[in-house]
DRENVEXLO-84154 format. One record per atom (N, C-alpha, C, O): residue number from 1; residue in one letter; atom name; x, y, z. Coordinates in steps of 0.2 Angstrom, whole numbers. Atoms other than C-alpha are relative to their C-alpha. Example, Ala and Ser with C-alpha at 12.3 -4.5 7.8 and 13.67 -1.06 7.14 Angstrom:
+-----+-----+------+-------+-------+-------+
!   n ! res ! atom !     x !     y !     z !
+-----+-----+------+-------+-------+-------+
!   1 !   a !    N !     4 !    -6 !     0 !
!   1 !   a !   CA !    62 !   -22 !    39 !
!   1 !   a !    C !     4 !     6 !     0 !
!   1 !   a !    O !     9 !     5 !     3 !
!   2 !   s !    N !    -4 !    -6 !    -1 !
!   2 !   s !   CA !    68 !    -5 !    36 !
!   2 !   s !    C !    -4 !     5 !     3 !
!   2 !   s !    O !    -1 !    11 !     4 !
+-----+-----+------+-------+-------+-------+
END
This chain:
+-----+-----+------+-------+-------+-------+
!   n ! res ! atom !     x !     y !     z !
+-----+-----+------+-------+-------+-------+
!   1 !   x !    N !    -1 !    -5 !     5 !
!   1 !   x !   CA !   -93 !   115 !    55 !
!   1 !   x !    C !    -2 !    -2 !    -6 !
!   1 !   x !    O !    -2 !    -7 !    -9 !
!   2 !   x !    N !     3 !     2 !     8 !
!   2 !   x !   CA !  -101 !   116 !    37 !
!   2 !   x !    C !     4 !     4 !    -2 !
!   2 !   x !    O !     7 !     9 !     0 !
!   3 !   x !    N !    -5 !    -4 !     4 !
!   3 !   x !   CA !   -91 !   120 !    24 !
!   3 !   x !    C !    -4 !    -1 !    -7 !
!   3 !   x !    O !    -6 !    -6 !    -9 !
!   4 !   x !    N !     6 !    -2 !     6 !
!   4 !   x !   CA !  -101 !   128 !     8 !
!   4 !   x !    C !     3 !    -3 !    -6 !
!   4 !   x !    O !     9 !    -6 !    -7 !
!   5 !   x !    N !    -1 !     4 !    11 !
!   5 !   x !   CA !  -101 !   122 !   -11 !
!   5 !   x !    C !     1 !     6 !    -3 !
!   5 !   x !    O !    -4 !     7 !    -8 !
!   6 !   x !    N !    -3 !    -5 !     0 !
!   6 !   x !   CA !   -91 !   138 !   -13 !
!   6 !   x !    C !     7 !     2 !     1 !
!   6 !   x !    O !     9 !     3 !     7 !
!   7 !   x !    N !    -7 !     1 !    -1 !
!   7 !   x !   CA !   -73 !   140 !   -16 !
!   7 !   x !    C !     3 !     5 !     6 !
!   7 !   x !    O !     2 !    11 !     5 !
!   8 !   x !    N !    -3 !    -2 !    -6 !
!   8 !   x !   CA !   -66 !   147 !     2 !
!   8 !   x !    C !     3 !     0 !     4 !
!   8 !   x !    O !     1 !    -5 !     7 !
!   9 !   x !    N !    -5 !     1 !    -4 !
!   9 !   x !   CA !   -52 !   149 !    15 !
!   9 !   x !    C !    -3 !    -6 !     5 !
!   9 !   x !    O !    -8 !    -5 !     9 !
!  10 !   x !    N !     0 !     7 !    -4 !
!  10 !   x !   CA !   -52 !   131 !    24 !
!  10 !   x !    C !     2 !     1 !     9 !
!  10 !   x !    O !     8 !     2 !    10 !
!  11 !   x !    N !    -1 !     1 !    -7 !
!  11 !   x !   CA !   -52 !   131 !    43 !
!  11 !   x !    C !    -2 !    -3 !     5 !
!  11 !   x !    O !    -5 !    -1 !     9 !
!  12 !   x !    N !     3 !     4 !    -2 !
!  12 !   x !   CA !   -56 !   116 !    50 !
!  12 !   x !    C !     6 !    -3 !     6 !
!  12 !   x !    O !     3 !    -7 !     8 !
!  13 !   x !    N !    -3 !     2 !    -7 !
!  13 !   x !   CA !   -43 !   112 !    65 !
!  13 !   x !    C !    -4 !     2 !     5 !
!  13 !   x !    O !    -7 !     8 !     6 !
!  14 !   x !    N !     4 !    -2 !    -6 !
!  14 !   x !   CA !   -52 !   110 !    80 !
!  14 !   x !    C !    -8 !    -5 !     1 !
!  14 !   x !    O !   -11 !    -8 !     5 !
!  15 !   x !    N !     7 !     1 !     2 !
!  15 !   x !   CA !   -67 !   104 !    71 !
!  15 !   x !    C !    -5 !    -8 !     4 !
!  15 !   x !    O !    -3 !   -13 !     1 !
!  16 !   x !    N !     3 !     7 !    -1 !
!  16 !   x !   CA !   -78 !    89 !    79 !
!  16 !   x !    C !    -3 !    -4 !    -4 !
!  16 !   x !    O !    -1 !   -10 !    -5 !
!  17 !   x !    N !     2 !     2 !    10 !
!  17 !   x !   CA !   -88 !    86 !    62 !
!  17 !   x !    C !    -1 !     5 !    -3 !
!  17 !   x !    O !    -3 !    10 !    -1 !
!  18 !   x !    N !    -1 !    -5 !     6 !
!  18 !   x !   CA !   -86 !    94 !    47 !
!  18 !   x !    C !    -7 !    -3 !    -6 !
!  18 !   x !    O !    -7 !    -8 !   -10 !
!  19 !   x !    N !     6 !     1 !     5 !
!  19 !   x !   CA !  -102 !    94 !    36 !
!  19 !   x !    C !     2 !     4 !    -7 !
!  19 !   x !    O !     6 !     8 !    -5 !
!  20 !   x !    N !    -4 !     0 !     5 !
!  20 !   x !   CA !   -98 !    97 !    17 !
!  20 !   x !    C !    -8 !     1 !    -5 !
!  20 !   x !    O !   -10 !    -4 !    -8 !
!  21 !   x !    N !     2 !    -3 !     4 !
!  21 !   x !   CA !  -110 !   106 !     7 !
!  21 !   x !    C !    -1 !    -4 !    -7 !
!  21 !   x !    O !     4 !    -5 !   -10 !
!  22 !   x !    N !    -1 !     1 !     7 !
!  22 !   x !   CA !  -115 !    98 !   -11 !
!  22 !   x !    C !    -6 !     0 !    -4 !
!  22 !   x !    O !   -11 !    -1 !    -1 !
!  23 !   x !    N !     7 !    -3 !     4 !
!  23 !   x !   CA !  -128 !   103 !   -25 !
!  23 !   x !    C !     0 !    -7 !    -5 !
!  23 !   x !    O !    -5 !    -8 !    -8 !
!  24 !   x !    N !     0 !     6 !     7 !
!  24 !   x !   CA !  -122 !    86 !   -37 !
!  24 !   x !    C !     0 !    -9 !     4 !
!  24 !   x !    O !     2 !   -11 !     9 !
!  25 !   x !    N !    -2 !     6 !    -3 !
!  25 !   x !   CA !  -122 !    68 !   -35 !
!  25 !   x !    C !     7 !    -3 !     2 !
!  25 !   x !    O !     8 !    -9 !     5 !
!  26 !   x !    N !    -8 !     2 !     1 !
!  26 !   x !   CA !  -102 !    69 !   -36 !
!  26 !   x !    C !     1 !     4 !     5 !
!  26 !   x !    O !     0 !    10 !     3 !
!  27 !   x !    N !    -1 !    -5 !    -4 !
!  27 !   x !   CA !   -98 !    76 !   -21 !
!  27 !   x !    C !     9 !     2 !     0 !
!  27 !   x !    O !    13 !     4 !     3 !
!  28 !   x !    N !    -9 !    -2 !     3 !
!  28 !   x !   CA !   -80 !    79 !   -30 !
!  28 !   x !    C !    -1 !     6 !    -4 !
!  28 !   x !    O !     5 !     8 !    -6 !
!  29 !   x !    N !     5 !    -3 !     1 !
!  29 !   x !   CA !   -91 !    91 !   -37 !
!  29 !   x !    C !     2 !     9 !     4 !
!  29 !   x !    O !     2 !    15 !     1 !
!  30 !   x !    N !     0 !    -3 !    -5 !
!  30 !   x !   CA !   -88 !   102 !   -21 !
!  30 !   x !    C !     7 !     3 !    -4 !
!  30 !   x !    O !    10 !     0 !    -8 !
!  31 !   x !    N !    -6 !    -1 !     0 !
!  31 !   x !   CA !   -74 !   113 !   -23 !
!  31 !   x !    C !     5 !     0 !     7 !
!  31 !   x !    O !    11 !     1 !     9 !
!  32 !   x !    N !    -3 !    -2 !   -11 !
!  32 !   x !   CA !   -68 !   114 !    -4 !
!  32 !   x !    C !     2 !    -9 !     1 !
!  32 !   x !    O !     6 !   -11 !     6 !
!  33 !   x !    N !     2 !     9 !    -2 !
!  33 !   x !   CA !   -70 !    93 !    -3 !
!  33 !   x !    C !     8 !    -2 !    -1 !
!  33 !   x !    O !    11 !    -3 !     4 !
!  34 !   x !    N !    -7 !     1 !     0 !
!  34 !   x !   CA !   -53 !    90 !   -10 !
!  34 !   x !    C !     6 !     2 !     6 !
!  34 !   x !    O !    11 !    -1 !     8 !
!  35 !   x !    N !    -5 !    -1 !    -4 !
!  35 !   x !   CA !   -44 !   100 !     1 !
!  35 !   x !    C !    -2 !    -2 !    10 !
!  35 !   x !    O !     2 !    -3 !    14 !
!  36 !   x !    N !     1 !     5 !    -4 !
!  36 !   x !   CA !   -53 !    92 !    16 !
!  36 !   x !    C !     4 !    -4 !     3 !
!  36 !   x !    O !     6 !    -5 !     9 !
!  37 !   x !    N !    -4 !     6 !     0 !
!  37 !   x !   CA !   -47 !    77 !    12 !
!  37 !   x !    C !     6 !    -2 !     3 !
!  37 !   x !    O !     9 !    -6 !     8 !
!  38 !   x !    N !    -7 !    -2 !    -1 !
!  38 !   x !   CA !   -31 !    84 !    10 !
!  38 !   x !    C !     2 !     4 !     7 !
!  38 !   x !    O !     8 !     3 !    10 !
!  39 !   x !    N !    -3 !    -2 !    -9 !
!  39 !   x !   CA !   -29 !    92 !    28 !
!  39 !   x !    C !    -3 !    -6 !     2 !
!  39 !   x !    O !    -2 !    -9 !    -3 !
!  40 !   x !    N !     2 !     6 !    -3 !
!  40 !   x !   CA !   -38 !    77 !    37 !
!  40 !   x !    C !     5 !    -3 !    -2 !
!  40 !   x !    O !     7 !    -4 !     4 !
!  41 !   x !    N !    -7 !     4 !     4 !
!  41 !   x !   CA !   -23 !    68 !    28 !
!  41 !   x !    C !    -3 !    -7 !     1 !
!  41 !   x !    O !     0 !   -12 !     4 !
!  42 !   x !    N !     5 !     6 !     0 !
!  42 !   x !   CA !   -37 !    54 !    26 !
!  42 !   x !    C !     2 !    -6 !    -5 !
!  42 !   x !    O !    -1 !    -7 !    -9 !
!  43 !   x !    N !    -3 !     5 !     5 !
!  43 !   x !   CA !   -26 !    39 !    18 !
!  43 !   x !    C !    -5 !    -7 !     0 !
!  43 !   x !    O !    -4 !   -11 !    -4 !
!  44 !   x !    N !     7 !     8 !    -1 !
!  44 !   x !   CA !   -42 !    24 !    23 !
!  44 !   x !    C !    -7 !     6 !     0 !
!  44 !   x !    O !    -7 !    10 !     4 !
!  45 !   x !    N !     6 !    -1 !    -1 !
!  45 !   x !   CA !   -58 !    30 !    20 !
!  45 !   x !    C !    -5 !    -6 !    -1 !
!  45 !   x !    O !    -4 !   -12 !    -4 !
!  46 !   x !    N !     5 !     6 !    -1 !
!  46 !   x !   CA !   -74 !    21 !    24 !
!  46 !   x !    C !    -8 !     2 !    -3 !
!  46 !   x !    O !   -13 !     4 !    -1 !
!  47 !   x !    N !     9 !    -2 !     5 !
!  47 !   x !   CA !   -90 !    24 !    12 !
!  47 !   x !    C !    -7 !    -3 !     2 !
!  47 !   x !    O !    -7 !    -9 !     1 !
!  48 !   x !    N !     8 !     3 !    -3 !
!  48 !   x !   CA !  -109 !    21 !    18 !
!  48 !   x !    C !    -4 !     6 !    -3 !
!  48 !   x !    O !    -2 !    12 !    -4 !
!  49 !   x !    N !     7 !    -4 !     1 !
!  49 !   x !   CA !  -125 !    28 !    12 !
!  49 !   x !    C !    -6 !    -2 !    -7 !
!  49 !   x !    O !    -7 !    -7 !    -9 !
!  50 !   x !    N !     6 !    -1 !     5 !
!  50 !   x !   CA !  -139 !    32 !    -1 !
!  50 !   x !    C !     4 !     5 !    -6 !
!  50 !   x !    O !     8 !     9 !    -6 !
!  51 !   x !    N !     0 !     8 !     5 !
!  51 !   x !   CA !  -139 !    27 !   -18 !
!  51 !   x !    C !     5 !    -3 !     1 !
!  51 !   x !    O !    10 !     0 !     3 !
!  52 !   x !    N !    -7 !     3 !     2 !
!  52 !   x !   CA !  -126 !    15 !   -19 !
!  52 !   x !    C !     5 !     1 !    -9 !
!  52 !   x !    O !    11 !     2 !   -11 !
!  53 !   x !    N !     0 !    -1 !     7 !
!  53 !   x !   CA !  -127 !    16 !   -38 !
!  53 !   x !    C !     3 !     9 !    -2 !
!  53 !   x !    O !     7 !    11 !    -6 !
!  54 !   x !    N !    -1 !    -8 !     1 !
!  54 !   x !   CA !  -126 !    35 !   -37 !
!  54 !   x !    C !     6 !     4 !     3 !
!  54 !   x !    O !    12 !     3 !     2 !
!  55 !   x !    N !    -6 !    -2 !    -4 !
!  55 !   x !   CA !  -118 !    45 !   -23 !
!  55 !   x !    C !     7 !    -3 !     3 !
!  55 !   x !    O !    12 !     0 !     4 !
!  56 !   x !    N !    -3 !     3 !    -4 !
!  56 !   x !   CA !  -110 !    31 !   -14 !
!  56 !   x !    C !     7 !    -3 !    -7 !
!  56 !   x !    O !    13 !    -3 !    -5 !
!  57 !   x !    N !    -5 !     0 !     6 !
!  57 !   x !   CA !  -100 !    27 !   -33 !
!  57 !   x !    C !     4 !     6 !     0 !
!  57 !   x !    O !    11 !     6 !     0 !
!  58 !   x !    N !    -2 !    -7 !     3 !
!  58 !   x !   CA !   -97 !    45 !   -36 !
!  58 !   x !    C !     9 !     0 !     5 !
!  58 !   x !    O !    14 !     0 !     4 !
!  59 !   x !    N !    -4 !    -2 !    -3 !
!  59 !   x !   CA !   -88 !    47 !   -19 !
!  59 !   x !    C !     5 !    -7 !     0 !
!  59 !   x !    O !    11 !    -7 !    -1 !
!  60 !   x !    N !    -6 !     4 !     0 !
!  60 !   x !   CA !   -79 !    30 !   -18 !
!  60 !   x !    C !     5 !    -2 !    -7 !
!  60 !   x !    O !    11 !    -3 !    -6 !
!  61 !   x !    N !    -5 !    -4 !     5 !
!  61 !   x !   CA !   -71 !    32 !   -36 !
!  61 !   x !    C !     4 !     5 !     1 !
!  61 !   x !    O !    10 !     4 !     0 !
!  62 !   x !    N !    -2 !    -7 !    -2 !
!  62 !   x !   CA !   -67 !    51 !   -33 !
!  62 !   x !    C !     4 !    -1 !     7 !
!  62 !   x !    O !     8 !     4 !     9 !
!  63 !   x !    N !    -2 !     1 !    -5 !
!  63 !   x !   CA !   -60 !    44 !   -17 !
!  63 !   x !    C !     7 !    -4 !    -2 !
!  63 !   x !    O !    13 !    -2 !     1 !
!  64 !   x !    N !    -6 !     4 !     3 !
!  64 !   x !   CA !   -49 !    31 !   -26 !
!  64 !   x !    C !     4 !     3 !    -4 !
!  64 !   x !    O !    10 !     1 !    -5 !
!  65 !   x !    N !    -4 !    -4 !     5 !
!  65 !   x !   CA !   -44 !    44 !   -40 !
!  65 !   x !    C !     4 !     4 !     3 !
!  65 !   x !    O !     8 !     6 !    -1 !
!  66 !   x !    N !    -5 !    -4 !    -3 !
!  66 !   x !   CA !   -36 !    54 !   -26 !
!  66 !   x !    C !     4 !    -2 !     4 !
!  66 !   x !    O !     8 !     1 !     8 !
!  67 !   x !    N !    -7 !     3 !    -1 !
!  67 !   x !   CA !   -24 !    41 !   -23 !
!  67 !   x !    C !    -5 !    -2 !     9 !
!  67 !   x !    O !    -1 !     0 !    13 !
!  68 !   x !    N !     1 !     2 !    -6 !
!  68 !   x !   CA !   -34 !    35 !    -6 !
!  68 !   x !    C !    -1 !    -6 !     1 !
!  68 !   x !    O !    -1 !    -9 !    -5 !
!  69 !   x !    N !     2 !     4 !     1 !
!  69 !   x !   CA !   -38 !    18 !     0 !
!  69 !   x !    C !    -8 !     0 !     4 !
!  69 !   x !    O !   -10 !     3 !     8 !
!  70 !   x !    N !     8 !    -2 !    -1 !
!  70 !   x !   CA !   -58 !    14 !    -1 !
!  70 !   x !    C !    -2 !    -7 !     3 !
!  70 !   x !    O !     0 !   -12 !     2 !
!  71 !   x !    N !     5 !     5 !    -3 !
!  71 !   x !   CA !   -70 !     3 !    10 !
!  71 !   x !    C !    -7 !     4 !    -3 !
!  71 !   x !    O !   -10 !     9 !    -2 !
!  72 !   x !    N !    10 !     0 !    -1 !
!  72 !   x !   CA !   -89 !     1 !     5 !
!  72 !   x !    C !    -1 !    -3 !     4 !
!  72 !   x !    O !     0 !    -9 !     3 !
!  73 !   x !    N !     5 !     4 !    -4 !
!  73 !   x !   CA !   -99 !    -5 !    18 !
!  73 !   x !    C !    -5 !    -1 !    -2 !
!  73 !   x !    O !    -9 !     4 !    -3 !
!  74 !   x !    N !     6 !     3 !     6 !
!  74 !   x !   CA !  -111 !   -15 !     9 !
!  74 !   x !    C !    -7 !    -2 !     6 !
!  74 !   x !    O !   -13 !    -4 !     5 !
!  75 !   x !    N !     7 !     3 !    -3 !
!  75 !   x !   CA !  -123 !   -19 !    23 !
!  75 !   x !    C !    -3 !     9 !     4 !
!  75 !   x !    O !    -8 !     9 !     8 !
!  76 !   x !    N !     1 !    -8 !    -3 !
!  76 !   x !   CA !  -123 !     2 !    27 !
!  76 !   x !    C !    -2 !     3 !    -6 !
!  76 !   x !    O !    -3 !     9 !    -6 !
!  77 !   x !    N !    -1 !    -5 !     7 !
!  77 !   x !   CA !  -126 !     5 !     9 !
!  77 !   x !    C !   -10 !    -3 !    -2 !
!  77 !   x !    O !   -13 !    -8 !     0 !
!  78 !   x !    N !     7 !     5 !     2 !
!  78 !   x !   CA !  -145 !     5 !     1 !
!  78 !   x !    C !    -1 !     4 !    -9 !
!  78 !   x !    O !     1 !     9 !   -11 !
!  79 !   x !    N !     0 !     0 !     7 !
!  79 !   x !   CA !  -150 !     3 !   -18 !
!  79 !   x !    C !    -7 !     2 !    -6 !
!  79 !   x !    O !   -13 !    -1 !    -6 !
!  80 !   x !    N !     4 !     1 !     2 !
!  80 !   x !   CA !  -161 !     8 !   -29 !
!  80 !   x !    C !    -4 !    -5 !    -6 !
!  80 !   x !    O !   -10 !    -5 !    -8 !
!  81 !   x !    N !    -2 !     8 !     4 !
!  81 !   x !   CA !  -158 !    -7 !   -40 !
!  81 !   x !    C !     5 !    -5 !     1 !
!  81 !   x !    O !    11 !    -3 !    -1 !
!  82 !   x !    N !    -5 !     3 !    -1 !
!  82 !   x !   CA !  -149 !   -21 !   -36 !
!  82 !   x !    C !     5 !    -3 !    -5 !
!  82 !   x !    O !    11 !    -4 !    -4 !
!  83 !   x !    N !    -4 !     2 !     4 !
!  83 !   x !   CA !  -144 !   -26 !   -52 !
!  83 !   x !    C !     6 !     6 !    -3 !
!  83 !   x !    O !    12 !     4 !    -4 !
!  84 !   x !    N !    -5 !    -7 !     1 !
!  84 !   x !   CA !  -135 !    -7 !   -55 !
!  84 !   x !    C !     4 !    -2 !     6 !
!  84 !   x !    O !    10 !    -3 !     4 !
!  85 !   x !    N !    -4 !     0 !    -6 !
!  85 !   x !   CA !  -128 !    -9 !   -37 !
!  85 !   x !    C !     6 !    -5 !    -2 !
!  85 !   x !    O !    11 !    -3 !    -5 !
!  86 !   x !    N !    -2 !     4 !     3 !
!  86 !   x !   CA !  -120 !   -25 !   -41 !
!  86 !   x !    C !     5 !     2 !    -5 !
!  86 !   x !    O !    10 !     1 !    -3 !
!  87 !   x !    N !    -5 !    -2 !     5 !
!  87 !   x !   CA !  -111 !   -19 !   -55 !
!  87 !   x !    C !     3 !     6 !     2 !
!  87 !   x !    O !     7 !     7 !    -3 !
!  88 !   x !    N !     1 !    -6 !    -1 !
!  88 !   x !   CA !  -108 !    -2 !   -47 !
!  88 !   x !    C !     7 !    -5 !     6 !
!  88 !   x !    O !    13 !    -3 !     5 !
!  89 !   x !    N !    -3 !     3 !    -6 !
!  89 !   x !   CA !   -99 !   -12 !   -32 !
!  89 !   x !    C !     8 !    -7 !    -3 !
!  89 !   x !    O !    13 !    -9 !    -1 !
!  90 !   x !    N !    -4 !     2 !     5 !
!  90 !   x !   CA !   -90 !   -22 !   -45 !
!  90 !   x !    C !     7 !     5 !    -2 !
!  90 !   x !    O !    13 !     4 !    -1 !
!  91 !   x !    N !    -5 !    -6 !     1 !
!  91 !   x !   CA !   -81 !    -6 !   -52 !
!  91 !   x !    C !     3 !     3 !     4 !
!  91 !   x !    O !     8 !     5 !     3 !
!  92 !   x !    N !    -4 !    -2 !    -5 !
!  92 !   x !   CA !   -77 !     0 !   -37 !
!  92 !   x !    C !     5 !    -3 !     3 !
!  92 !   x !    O !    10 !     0 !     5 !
!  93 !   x !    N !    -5 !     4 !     1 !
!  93 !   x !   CA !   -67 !   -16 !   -34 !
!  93 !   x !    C !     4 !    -2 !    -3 !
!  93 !   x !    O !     8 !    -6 !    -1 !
!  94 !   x !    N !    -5 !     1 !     6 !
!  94 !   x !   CA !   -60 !   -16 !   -51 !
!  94 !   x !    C !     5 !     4 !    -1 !
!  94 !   x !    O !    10 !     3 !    -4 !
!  95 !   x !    N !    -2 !    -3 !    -1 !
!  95 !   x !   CA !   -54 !    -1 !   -48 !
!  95 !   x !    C !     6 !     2 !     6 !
!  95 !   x !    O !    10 !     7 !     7 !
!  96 !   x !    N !    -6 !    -1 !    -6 !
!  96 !   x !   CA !   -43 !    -4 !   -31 !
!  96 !   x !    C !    -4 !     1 !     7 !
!  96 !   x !    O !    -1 !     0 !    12 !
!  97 !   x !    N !     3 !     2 !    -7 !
!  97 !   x !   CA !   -57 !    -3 !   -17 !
!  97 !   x !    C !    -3 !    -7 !     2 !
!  97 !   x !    O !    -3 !   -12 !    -2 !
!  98 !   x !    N !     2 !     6 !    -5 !
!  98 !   x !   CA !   -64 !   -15 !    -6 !
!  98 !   x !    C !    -6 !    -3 !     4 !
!  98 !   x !    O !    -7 !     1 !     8 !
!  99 !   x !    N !     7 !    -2 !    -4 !
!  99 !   x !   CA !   -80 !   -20 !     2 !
!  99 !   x !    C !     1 !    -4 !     7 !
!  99 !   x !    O !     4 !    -9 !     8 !
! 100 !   x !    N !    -1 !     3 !    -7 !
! 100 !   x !   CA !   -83 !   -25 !    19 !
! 100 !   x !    C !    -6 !     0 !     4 !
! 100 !   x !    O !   -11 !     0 !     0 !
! 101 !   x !    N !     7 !     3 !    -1 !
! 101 !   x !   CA !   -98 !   -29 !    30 !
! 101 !   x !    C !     4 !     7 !     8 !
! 101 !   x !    O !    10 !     9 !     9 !
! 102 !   x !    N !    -1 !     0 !    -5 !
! 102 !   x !   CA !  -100 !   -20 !    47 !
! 102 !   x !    C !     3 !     2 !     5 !
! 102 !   x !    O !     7 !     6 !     6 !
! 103 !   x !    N !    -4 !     5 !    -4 !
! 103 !   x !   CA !   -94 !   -29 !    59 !
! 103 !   x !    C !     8 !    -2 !    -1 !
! 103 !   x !    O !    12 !    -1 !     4 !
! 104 !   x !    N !    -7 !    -1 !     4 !
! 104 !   x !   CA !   -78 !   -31 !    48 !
! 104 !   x !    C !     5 !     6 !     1 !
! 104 !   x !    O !    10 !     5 !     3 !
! 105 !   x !    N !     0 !    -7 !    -1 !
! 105 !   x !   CA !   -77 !   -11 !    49 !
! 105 !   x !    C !     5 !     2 !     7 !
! 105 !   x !    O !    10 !     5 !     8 !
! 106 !   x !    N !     1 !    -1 !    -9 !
! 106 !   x !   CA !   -79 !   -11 !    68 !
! 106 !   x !    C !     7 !    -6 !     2 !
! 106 !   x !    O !     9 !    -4 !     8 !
! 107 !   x !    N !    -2 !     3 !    -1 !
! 107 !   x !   CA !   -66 !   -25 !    70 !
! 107 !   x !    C !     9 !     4 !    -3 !
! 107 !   x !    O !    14 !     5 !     0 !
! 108 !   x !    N !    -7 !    -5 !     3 !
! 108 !   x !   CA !   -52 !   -16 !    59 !
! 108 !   x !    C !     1 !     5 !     4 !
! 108 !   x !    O !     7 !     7 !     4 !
! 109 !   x !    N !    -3 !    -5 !    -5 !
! 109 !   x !   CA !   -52 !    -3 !    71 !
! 109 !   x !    C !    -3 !     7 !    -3 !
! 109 !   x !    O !    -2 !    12 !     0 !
! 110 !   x !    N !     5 !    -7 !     3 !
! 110 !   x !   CA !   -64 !    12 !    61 !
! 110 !   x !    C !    -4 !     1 !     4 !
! 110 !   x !    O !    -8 !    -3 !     5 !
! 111 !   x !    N !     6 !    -3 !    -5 !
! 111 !   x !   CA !   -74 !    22 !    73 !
! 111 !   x !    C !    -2 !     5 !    -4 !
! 111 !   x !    O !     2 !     6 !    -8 !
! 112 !   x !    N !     2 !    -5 !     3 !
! 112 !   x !   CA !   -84 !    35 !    66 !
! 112 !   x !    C !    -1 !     5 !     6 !
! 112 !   x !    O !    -3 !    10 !     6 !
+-----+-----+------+-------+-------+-------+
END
């Protein structure tokens, strides 16, 4: 199911994956995103992707500010500077997430 980057009645029961629309780096950005969340009733999430500095920030802050608990996967995530990342990966830990490898992921019990 896609759901647009446009305010709209949520209908996501049933759904196998739900793809999520976004025009900004801040995919908090979205307006639909929140409520997502909010029906998923998603209290761990797990962060991977491209930038780390960028989107992979945007989302695991925005993730931490809706009261969630955050994983980065640091060997899932890629940089366009390490020195940003690093500091980036930093914040996110100062703020209440946590990072994790992998294997660590997989061992906790997260399936995708």
């Amino acid at each position: 199911m896609v759901v647009p980057n446009v305010p709209c009645e949520l209908s996501i029961e049933g759904a196998q994956q739900i793809v999520i629309e976004k025009q900004d780096v801040d995919m908090f950005t979205v307006p639909n995103l929140r409520g997502v969340v909010d029906r998923l009733g998603a209290q761990q999430c797990v962060v991977y992707g491209v930038v780390t500095e960028i989107c992979v920030w945007f989302a695991a802050l925005g993730l931490l500010k809706a009261g969630r608990a955050v994983t980065v996967v640091t060997d899932a995530v890629e940089t366009l500077n390490a020195l940003h990342s690093e500091r980036v990966l930093g914040e996110i830990v100062a703020a209440g997430g946590r990072l994790a490898r992998v294997d660590e992921v997989l061992a906790a019990g997260y399936r995708p």
